[in-house]
Each structure stands twice: as C-alpha cells, then as structure tokens.
C-alpha positions in Angstrom: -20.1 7.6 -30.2 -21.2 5.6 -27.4 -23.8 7.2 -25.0 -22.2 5.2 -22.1 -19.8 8.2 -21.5 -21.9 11.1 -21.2 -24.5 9.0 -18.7 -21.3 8.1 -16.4 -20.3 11.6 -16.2 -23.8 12.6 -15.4 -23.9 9.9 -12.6 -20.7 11.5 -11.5 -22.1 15.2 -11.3 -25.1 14.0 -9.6 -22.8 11.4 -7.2 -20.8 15.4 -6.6 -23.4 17.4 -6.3 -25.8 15.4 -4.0 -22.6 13.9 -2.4 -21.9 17.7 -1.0 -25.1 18.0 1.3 -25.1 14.8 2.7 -24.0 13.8 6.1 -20.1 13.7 6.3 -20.1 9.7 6.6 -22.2 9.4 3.5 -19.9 12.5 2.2 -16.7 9.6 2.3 -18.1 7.4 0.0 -20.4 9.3 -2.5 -17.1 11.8 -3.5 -14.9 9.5 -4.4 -17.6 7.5 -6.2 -18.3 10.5 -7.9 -14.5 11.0 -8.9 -13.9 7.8 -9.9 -17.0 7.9 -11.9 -15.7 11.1 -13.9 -12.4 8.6 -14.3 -15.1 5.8 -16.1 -16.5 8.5 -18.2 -13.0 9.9 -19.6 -12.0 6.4 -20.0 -15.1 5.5 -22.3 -14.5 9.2 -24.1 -11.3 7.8 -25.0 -11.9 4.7 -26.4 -14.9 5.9 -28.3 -12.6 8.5 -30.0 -9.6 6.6 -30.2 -11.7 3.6 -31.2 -9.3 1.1 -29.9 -9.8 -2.4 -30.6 -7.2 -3.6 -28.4 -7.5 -1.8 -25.1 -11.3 -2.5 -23.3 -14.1 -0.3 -22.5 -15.5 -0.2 -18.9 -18.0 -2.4 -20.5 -15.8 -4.9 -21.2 -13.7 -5.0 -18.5 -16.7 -5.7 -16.4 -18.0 -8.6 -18.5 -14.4 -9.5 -18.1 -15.4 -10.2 -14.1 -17.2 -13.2 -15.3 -15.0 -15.0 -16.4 -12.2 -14.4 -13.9 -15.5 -15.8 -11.4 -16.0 -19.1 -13.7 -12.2 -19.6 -13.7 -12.3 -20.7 -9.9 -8.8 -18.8 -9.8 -9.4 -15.4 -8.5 -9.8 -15.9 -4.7 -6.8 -18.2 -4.5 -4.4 -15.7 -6.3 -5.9 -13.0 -4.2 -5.2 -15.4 -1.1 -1.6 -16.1 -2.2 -0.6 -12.8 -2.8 -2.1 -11.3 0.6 -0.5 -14.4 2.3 3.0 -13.3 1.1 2.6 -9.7 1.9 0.9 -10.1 5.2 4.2 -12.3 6.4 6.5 -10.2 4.4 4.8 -7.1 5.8 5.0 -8.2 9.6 8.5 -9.5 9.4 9.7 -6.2 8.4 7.4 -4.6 10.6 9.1 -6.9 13.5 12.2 -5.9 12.3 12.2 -2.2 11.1 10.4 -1.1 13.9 13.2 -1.8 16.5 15.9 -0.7 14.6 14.6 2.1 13.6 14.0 2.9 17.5 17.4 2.2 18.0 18.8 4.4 15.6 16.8 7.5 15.9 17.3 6.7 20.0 21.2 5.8 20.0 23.7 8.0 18.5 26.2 5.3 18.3 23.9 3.6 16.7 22.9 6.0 14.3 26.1 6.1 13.4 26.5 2.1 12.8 23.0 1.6 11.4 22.3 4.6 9.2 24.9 4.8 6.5 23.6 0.7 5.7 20.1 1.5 5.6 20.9 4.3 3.5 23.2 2.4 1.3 21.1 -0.4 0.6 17.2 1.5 0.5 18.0 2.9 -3.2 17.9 -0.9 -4.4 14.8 -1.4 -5.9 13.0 -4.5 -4.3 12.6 -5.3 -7.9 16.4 -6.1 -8.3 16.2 -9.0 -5.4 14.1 -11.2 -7.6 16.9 -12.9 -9.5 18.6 -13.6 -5.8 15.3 -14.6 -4.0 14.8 -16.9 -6.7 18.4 -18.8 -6.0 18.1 -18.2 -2.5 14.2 -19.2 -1.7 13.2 -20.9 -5.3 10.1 -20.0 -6.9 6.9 -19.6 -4.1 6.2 -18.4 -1.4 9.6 -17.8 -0.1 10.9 -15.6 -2.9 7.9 -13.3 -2.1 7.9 -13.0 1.6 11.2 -12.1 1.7 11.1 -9.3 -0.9 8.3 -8.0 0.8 10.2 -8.0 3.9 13.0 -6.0 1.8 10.5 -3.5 0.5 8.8 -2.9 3.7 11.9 -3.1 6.0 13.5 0.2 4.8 10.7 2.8 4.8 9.3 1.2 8.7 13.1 1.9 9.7 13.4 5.2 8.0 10.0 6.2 9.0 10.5 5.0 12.5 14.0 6.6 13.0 13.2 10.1 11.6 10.2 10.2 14.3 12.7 9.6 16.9 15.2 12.2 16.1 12.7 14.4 15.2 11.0 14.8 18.6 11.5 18.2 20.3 14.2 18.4 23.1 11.6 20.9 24.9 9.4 17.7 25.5 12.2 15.7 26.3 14.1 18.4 28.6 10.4 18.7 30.4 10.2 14.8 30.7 14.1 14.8 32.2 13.0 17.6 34.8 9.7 15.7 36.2 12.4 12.7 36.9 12.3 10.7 33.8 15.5 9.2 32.3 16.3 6.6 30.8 14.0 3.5 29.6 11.6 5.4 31.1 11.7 9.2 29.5 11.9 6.5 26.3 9.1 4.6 27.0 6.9 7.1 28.2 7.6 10.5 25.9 10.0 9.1 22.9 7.8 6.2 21.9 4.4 7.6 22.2 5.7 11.2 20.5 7.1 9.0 17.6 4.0 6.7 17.1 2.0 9.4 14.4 5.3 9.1 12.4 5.5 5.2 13.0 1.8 4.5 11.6 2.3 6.6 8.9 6.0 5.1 7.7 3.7 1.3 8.1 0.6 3.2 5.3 4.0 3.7 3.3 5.2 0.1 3.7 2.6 -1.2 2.7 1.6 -0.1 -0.7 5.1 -0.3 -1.9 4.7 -4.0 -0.5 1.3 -4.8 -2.1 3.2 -2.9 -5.4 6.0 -4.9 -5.4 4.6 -8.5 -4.5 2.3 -7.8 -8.1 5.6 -6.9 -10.2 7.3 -9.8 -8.4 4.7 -12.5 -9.4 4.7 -10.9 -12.6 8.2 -12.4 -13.1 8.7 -15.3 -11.1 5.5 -16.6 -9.1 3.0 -19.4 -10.3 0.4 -18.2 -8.4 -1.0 -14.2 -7.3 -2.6 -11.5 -8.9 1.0 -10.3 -10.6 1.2 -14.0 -12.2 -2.8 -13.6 -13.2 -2.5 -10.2 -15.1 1.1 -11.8 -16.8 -1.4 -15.1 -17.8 -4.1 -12.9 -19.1 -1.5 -10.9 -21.4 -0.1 -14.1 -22.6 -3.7 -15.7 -23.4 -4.4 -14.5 -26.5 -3.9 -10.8 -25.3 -7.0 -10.3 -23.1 -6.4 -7.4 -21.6 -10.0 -6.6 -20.4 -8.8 -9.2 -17.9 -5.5 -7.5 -16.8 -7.8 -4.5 -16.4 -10.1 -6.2 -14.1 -7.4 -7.3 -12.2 -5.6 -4.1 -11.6 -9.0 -2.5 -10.2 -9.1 -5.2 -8.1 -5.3 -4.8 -7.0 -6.8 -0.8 -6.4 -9.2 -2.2 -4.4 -7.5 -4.7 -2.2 -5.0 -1.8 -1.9 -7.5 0.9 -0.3 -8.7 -1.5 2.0 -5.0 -2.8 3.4 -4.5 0.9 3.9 -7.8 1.4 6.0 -6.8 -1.7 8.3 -3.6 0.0 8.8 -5.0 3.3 9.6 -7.2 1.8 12.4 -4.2 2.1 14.5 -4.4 5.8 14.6 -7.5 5.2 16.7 -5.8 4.1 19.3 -5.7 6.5 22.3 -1.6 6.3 22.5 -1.6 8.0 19.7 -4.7 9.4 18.4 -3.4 13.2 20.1 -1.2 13.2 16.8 -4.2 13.5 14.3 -5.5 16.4 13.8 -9.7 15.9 12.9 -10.4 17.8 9.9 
C-alpha cells in the first residue's frame, strides 16, 4: 500500500489540531485544509485497496495539472465559461430581482406572477439545451441564456419569499411613523428583505456555475464542461477531468465569496448574525 495516504491524514490531524489554537482568521483556512486533506487521504485509501487502474490517484491528478498548463487551453475555457455565467448571472439578477419585488410586494401581482414562476422553476435548466441550441446556436448565446434560466427562478423566489415574509409589526410601526407607500417600501420592505435577497443570489449562482459545466458538456466548443467531455473522449484520461472538477470546486468557492461581500454592506449587514 502506498504510504501517501497515511502521511495526508497525518497532515490533516496536525492541519486540525494546530488549526484549533490559532487565531480565528488563520482558524478559516487551516480547517478546511485540514478537512479536505482527510478527503485526499480517503481517496488514496481507496485506490490503494481497490487498486483501480482506471480512476487517478491524487498523485496523478496533480501531474495531470501539467499538462492542462502546456495545453495553453485552461485559462481560455475558464474565461469562457465565467463570461457566460457572469452575463447569464446578472441578466437574471436584473430581471429576478424586480419581479420578485413585485410579487412578494403586490398581491395582484402575486396572483399573476406566482403560479408561472412556479409552473415553469421545476424545468430543469438542463432541458433548455436542445431549444437554446435552435434558438441561440452553439456559443455563447446558448449559455448566457440558460444561465439566465437557471438563475432567474431562485433570485425571484428568493426575492419574493423575503418580501412576504417580513413582519406586519415592522410594517404596521413603519405605517404609524407616517410611511406609506414607495416610501414604507423603500425604506422598511427592501432593506428587511435584502438578508433573504443575498442569500437567494449565493443560491443562483452555484446552480449557474453547475449548469453552465453540464451545458458545455453537451453543446459548447469551448469551457470547462466542454474540457472534462474532451478529456473523457481522449483516450479516457480522466486524471484530467479530475483536475478539472477541483478546479470547477475551486472557481466555485470563490464566486460564492464575491457574492457574500455584499453582506458587508451596512443596509444589510443588521441581518447577520456574527458567530
């Protein structure tokens, strides 16, 4: 057996252990490194027992970095696919934010908008492709606008339930200080919703980052979907589509810390508790 496994889960006790007394900032990055490092070790542990040919070792997935760095390719398919989402993910942003407003605000329209969004946010994203493709053609198109489609639905949702789900003690205070109106909504509705609003954008987008991957997988000539579909197809070199996904895991915790920066704006940084 490989001794690689036993030495990453001692990296990952001592990455715990000395993780634990150090300063909380330090305390962020050494305790996940320490779980993900117990992840490394079970995932030697099993190929060393299984003894699997096929799938890669850590080691090999990280010789596999090489040659995605020779190929010249990476950084445009990493470009490509955060170009499509970033567009995909602000148009639906632009749009599921106000509509979402409007129904959680309007009962009327509530009652109009609600039973569509409801009727059409089962579809899977995933189901678009064939239609993007006639619609849009195979690029860029096609992917902005099922991002738009996957991020769309949970903004509005998100937006509308933190509308409707304010209390009508705040509201009935606002009304008896004098507020009505555009202005009990500007000034109590929107700011009380905002927790709910950031955290139905943290939802949007990793279904968007997930679904612009399965969508290149199928019909995209460029992105990180389209590279782990090439790497399966060359010869089956899956230490490849490996590297790639933890590089999809990656870009993916970082999109989600530029979208939590938001909660550190004053307007709504009442709404988080600090634990």
């Amino acid at each position: 057996m490989s001794p690689a496994a036993p030495i990453a889960l001692l990296v990952a006790v001592v990455l715990l252990v000395v993780g634990r007394r150090c300063p909380e900032r330090l305390q962020k990055l050494m305790l996940p490194l320490g779980v993900a490092t117990i992840g490394v070790a079970l995932w030697q542990f099993a190929c060393d027992v299984y003894g699997a040919t096929i799938f890669p070792t850590p080691g090999d997935t990280l010789l596999a970095y090489a040659d995605l760095l020779k190929s010249d390719r990476l950084m445009g398919d990493i470009v490509a696919s955060l170009f499509r989402v970033t567009w995909g993910f602000l148009l639906g942003s632009a749009t599921g934010i106000p509509v979402g407003l409007l129904a959680g605000w309007s009962l009327r329209g509530f009652w109009a908008l609600n039973p569509i969004i409801q009727g059409l946010r089962p579809i899977s994203p995933i189901a678009w492709i064939p239609i993007a493709i006639l619609w849009f053609g195979i690029g860029d198109g096609a992917g902005v606008f099922l991002i738009f489609l996957s991020s769309f639905f949970p903004i509005a949702v998100g937006t509308m339930a933190g509308v409707r789900n304010i209390s009508l003690v705040h509201q009935r205070s606002a009304q008896n200080f004098g507020l009505h109106g555009i202005e009990l909504f500007r000034r109590v509705v929107l700011p009380a919703a905002m927790p709910q609003i950031i955290t139905a954008l943290r939802i949007a987008m990793g279904v968007a980052w997930l679904v612009i991957v399965a969508a290149e997988m199928v019909g995209m000539e460029s992105g990180l979907g389209y590279l782990i579909n090439d790497a399966r197809n060359m010869g089956g070199r899956y230490d490849l589509v490996v590297a790639t996904m933890i590089i999809i895991g990656l870009i993916g915790i970082v999109l989600d810390l530029l979208v939590r920066q938001l909660e550190r704006f004053d307007e709504v940084r009442w709404g988080y508790t600090k634990r």
